[in-house]
C-alpha positions in Angstrom: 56.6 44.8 80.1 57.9 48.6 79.7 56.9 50.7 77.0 60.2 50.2 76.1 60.4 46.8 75.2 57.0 46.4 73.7 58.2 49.5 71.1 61.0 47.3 70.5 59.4 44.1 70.0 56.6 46.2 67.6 59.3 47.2 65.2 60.8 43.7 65.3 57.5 42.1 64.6 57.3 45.0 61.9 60.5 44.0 60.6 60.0 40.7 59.9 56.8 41.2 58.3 58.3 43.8 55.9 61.1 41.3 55.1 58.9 38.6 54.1 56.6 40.4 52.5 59.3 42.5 50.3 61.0 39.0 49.3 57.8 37.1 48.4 55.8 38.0 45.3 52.8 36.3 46.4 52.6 37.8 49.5 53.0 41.3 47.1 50.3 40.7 45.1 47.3 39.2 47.6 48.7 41.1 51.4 48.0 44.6 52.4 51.5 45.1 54.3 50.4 47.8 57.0 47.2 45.0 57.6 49.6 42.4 58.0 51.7 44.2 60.3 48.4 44.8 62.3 47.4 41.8 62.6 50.8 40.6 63.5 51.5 43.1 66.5 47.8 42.4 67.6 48.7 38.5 67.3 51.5 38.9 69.4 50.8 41.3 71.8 52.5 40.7 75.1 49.0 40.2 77.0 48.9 36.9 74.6 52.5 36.2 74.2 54.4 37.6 77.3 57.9 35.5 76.5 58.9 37.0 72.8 61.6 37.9 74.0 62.7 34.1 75.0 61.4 33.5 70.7 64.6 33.1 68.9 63.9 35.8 65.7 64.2 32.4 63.3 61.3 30.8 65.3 59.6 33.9 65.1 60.0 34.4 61.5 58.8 30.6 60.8 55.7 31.7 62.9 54.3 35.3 61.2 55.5 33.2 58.0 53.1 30.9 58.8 50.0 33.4 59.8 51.0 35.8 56.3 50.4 32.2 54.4 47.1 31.3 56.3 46.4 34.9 55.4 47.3 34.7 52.2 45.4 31.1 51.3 42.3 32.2 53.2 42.2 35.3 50.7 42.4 33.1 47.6 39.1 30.8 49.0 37.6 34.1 49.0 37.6 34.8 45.3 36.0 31.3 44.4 32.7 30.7 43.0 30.3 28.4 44.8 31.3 25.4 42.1 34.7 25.8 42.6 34.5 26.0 46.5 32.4 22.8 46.6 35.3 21.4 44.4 37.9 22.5 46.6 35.8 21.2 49.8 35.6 17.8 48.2 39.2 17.3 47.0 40.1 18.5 50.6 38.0 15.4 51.5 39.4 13.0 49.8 43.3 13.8 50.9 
C-alpha cells in the first residue's frame, strides 16, 4: 500500500470516528475521541486489514461502531464495585 492510500484511508477511518462520536452523546460523555481514533487506525492498519479499500464505508461504519461500543461498555464495567460486578457476572449467567 503507498503512503498515499494509507493517508487516505487514515482520514477516512478518522472521519468516521469523528462522525459517530459527534452524533452520539454516550460516546461524548465515556470516549476520548483522539484515543478512539487511535485505536481505530491501529485496528485497521493495512498490515491487519490489507482489503479496506474493497470495505464498503457503511460496512465500515457498522464495524468501528461496533469497537467504540465494546469500548465504551468495557469502560462502564470499569467503574463498578466488586458487589455490583459479581451482580452483573451472575445476571450475565443466567441470560
Amino acid at each position: 500500500m503507498t503512503l498515499i492510500n494509507y493517508q487516505s484511508n487514515s482520514q477516512k477511518l478518522t472521519e468516521i470516528v469523528k462522525t459517530l462520536i459527534d452524533n452520539n452523546t454516550l460516546y461524548q460523555e465515556n470516549l476520548d475521541k483522539q484515543e478512539m481514533i487511535e485505536v481505530i487506525n491501529r485496528t485497521f492498519d493495512p498490515a491487519a486489514v490489507p482489503d479496506l479499500e474493497s470495505i464498503s464505508e457503511e460496512e465500515l461504519t457498522k464495524r468501528i461502531k461496533r469497537i467504540l461500543s465494546l469500548h465504551l461498555v468495557s469502560g462502564m464495567l470499569n467503574d463498578l464495585t466488586p458487589e455490583q460486578m459479581q451482580l452483573f457476572d451472575e445476571s450475565v449467567k443466567r441470560g
